[in-house]
C-alpha positions in Angstrom: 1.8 5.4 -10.0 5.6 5.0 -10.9 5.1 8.4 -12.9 3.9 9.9 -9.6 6.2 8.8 -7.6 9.1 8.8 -9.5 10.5 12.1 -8.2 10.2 11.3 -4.6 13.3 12.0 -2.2 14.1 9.7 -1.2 12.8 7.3 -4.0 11.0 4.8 -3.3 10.6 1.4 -4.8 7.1 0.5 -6.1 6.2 -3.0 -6.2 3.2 -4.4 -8.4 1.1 -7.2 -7.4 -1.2 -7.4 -10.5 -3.9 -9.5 -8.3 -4.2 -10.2 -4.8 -2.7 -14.0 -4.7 0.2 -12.1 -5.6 0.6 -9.6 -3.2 -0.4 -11.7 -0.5 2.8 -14.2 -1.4 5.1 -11.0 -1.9 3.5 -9.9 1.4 3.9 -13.3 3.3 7.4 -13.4 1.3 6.3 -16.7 -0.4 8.0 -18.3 -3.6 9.0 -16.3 -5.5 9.1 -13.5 -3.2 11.0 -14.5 -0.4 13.1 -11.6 -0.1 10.5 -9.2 -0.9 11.0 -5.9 1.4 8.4 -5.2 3.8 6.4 -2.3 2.2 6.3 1.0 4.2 2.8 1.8 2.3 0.1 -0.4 0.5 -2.3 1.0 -2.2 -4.7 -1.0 -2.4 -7.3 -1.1 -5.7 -10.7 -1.8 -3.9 -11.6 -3.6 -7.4 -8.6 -5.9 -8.3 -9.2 -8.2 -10.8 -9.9 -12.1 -9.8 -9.4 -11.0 -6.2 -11.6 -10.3 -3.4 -10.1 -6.3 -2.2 -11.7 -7.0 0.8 -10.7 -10.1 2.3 -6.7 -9.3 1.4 -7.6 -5.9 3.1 -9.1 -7.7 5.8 -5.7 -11.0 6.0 -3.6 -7.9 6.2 -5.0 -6.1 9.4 -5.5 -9.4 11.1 -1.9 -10.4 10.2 0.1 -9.6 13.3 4.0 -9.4 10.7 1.9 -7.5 8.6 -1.0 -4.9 10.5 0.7 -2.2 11.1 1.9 -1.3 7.3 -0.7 1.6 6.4 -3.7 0.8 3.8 -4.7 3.1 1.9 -7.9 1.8 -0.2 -7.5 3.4 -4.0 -11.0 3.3 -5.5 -13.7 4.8 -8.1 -16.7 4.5 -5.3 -17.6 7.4 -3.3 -20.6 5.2 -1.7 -20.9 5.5 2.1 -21.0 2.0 2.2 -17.6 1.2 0.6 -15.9 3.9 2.8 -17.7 2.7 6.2 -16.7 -0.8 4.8 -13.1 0.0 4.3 -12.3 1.6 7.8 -14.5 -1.3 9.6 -11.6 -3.4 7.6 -8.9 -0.8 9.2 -7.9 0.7 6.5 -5.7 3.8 7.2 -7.5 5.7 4.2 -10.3 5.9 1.4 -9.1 7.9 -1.6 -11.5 8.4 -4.0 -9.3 8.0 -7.9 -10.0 11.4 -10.0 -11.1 11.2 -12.7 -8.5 13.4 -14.4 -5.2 12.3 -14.4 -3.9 15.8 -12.5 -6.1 14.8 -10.2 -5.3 11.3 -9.6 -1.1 12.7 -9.8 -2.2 15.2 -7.1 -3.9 12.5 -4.8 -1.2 9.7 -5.0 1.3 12.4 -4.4 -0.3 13.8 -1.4 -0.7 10.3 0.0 2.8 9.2 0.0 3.7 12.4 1.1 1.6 12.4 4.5 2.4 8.7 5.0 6.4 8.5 3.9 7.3 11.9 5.4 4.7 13.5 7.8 3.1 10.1 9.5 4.9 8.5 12.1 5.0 4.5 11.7 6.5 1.6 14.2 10.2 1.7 13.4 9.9 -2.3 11.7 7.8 -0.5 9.4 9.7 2.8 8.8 13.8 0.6 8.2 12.1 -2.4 6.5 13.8 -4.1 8.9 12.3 -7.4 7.4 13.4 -7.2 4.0 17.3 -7.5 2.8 20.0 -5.7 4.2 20.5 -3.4 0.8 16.9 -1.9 0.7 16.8 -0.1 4.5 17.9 3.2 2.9 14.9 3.3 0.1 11.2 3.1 0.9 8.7 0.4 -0.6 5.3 0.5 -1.6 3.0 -2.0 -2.6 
């Protein structure tokens, strides 16, 4: 992803959250994130280790701070049932993870690109108004 996303202007800031206890502190900027920026994107791995995908998919689009920060569900399955399962949960996207690692470049790339610089987003989102003062002028992804 940081390989991806590297060359992006302007560059973003990519955040990790290894499992999803962690991204949901970082999200709810809980110690030791408290002045974690609010992301203007989430990737989402469908199949994070120790975590339940779809319940932190699900806290996220019933948070009020934090529903309106597009999804977009990163996964291996192409199974109608994880897709339909994924937009019931309002996710903003399904992407499917190539195989290849072109493939995969070309996906993440064209992802960030429609929703950093074609999508429009509420203007909270778009200034990370939420996070610290020295972060408004670059973008962050979780």
């Amino acid at each position: 992803m940081r390989e991806v996303l590297r060359d992006l202007d302007p560059p973003v800031n990519i955040h990790v959250a290894a499992e999803g206890d962690e991204a949901l502190l970082f999200l709810q900027r809980k110690e030791p994130y408290q002045d974690a920026p609010t992301p203007q994107l989430i990737f989402l791995d469908f199949n994070l280790p120790r975590s339940d995908s779809r319940e932190i998919l699900g806290f996220i689009k019933n948070d009020e701070h934090l529903r309106l920060i597009p999804v977009a569900v990163l996964t291996t399955s192409d199974a109608d049932r994880d897709v339909r399962e994924a937009y019931e949960l309002h996710a903003n996207c399904y992407l499917r993870k190539p195989v290849d690692l072109d493939g995969f470049f070309k996906t993440i790339r064209a992802a960030a690109h429609f929703w950093l610089q074609v999508a429009y987003v509420p203007a909270e989102i778009e200034s990370g108004s939420h996070g610290p003062e020295s972060t408004i002028n670059r973008r962050h992804l979780l």
